[in-house]
C-alpha positions as CSV (number, residue, x, y, z in Angstrom):
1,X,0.0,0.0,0.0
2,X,1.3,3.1,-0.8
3,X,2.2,5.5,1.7
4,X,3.4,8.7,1.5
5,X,5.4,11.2,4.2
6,X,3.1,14.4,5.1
7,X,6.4,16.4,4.4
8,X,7.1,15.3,1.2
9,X,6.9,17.8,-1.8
10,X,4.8,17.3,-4.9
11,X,8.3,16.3,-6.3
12,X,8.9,13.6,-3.8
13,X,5.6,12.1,-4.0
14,X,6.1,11.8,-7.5
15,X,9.8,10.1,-7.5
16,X,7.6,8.0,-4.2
17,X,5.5,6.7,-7.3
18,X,7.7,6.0,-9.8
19,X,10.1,4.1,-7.7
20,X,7.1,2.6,-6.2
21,X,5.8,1.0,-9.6
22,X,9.6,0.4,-10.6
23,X,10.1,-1.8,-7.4
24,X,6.6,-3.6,-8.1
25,X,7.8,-4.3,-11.8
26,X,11.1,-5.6,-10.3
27,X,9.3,-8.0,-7.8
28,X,7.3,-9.2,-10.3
29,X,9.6,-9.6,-13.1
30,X,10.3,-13.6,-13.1
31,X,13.7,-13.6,-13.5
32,X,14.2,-11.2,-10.6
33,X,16.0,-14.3,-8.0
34,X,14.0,-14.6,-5.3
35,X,16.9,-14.2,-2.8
36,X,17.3,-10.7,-4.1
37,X,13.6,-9.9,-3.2
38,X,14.2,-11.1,0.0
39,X,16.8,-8.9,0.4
40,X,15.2,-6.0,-0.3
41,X,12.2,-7.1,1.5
42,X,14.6,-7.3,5.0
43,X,15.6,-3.6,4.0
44,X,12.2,-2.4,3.8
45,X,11.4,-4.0,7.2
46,X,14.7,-2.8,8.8
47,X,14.6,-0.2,11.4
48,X,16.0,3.4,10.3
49,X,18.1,3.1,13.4
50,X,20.0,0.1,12.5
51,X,20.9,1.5,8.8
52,X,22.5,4.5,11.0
53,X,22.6,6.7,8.0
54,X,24.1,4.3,5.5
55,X,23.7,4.3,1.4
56,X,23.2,1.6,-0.6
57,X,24.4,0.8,-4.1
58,X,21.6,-1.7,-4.7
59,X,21.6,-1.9,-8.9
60,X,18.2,-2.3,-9.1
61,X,17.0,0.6,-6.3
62,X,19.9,2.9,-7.9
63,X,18.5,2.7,-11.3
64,X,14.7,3.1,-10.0
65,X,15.8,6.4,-8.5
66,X,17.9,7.4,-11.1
67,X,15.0,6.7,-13.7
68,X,12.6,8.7,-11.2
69,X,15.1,11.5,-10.7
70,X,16.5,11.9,-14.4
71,X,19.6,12.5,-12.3
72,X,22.9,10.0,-12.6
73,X,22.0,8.6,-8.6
74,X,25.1,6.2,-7.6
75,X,23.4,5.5,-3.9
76,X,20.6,5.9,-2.1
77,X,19.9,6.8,1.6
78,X,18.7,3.4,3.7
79,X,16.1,5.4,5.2
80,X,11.8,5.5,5.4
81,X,11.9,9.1,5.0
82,X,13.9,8.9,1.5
83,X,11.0,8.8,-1.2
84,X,12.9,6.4,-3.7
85,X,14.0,4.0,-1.0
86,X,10.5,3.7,0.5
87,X,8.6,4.0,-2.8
88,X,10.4,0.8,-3.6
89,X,10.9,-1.0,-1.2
90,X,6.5,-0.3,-0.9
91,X,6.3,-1.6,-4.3
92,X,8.5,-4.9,-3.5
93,X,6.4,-5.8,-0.5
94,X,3.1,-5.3,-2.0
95,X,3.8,-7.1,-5.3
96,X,5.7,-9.8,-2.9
97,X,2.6,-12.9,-1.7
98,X,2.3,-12.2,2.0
99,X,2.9,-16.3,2.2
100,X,6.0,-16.6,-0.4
101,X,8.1,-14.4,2.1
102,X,6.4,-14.5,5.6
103,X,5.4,-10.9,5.7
């Protein structure tokens, strides 16, 4: 379900969406290993606290922010209040069967 911060610019919301339909595509996407959803899946339900202001490099959550952005995006914050992180991270979880991954 998609879930927006009340702080977030029009701007934002929109980079929220598009990294939100990019991540659902991903999940989806059959040869996408199912490891690798997993792995994103344990980001999404990681505390901000334990990411302690880290980046990722993630290929697939760089390129959905740099398709969002139009901007060349080489890491992304690990955090809920970043739009593209938790617009795809959203999308993986909801395109991901609640009983496939134990959500």
């Amino acid at each position: 379900m998609k879930s927006y911060d009340d702080e977030w610019t029009d701007g934002e919301r929109a980079t929220y969406d598009e990294c939100y339909q990019a991540g659902t595509e991903w999940a989806d996407d059959l040869d996408t290993p199912s490891d690798d959803v997993q792995h994103v899946i344990n980001m999404a339900e990681a505390d901000d606290d334990s990411f302690s202001d880290a980046e990722t490099d993630y290929p697939p959550l760089v390129d959905a922010v740099t398709q969002a952005t139009g901007e060349n995006v080489t890491s992304v914050p690990l955090s809920h209040a970043d739009p593209g992180f938790r617009g795809f991270t959203d999308g993986v979880r909801d395109a991901t069967a609640d009983e496939v991954f134990g959500l």
